[in-house]
N, C-alpha and C positions, 0 to 999 in steps of 0.2 A: 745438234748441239756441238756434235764433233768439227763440224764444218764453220760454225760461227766462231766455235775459239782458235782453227787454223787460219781459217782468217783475219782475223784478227791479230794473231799470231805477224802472219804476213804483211800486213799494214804497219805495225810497229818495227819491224825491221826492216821495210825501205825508206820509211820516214827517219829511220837512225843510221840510215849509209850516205844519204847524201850525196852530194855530185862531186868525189873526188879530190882533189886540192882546192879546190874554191873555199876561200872562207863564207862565213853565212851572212845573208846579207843585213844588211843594221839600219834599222830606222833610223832616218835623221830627221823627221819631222818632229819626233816627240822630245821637249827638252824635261820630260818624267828622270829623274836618275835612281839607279837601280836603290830599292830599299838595302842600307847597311846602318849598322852600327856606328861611323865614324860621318862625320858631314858632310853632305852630299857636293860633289863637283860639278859644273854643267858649264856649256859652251856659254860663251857671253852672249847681254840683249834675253838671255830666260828669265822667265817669270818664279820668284821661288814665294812661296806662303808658308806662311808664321801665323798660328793659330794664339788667342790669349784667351787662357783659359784657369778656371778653377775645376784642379779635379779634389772631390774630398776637401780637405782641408788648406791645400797646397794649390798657390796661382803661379803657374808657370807658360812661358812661351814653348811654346811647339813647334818643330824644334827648337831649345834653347841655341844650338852653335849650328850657324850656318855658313859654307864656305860658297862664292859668288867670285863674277868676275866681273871688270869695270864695266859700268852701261848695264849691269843688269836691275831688276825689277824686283822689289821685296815687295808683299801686301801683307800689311798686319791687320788679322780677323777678328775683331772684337766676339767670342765666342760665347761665353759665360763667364761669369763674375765679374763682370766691367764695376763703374764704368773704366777703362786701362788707356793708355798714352804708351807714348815711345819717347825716352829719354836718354842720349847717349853722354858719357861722361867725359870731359871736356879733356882730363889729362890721363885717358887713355888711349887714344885717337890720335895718330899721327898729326901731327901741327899741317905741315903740307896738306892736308885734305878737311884743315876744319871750316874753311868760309864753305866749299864745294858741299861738303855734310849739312852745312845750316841750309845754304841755298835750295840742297835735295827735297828740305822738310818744311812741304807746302801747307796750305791752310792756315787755319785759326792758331797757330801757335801758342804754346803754353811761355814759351820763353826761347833764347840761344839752345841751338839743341834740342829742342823740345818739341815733340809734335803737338798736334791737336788730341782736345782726349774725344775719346771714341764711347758714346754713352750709350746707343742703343745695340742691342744687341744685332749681329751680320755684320753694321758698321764696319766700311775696312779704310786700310790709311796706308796709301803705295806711296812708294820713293824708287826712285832711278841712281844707283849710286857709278854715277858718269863723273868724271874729271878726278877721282883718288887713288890714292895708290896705296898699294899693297900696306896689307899690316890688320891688326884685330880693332875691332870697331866695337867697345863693351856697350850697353843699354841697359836701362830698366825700365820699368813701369811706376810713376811718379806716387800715385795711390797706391800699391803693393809693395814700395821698395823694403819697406820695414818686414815685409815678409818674403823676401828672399826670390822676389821674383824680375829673372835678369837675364838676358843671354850675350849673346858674341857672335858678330858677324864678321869673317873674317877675308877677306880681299886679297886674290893672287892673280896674279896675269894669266 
């Protein structure tokens, strides 16, 4: 037993010396950004997902604040408590990037600004936000907005 915990022992501290001044080396195939508290950042052209969901009593997008960069790729996941849409509001939205914003939002449109609503459950509704510029992008969900379900996607170089 003695032997199993010095070694063990031993293995955890070559694994924690490392090679010297080298820093450690860093994935760059995965655009995952590390879980925090504040809105994730990632290189542009990543993919980031936006679940919609009713948890309890409360329908909220997951994450409500998302931060992205030009060209990259939202998927909004019709989760639980559909049926939900994606609605962004017209005078919040930088003027520069509102034809680019409508152009983004393919399908069956509900209206300017308006995605498609999303009724079965999985159902998901991508956008490519390419051609805007920087600034907060507010949304909500057309059926839930009276209940307070709304996020912000907010766009930096």
């Amino acid at each position: 037993m003695k032997a199993i915990a010095l070694m063990a022992g031993v293995c955890w501290m070559a694994a924690g010396c490392g090679g010297g001044d080298k820093p450690p080396a860093v994935d760059t195939t995965s655009a995952a950004a590390p879980a925090t508290t504040e809105a994730p950042m990632v290189s542009a052209n990543a993919t980031h997902d936006v679940n919609m969901v009713l948890e309890g009593t409360a329908y909220r997008f997951v994450p409500s604040e998302l931060t992205i960069k030009p060209g990259d790729k939202v998927i909004f996941h019709n989760v639980s408590g559909g049926p939900h849409n994606v609605q962004f509001w017209a005078d919040s939205i930088p003027a520069a990037s509102r034809a680019a914003l409508d152009a983004a939002m393919t399908g069956e449109k509900l209206g300017e600004l308006t995605g498609p609503l999303l009724v079965e459950p999985n159902q998901t509704y991508e956008m490519v936000f390419a051609g805007m510029v920087d600034g907060d992008y507010r949304f909500t969900c057309t059926p839930h907005m009276t209940f307070g379900m709304s996020g912000k996607i907010t766009i930096r170089q």
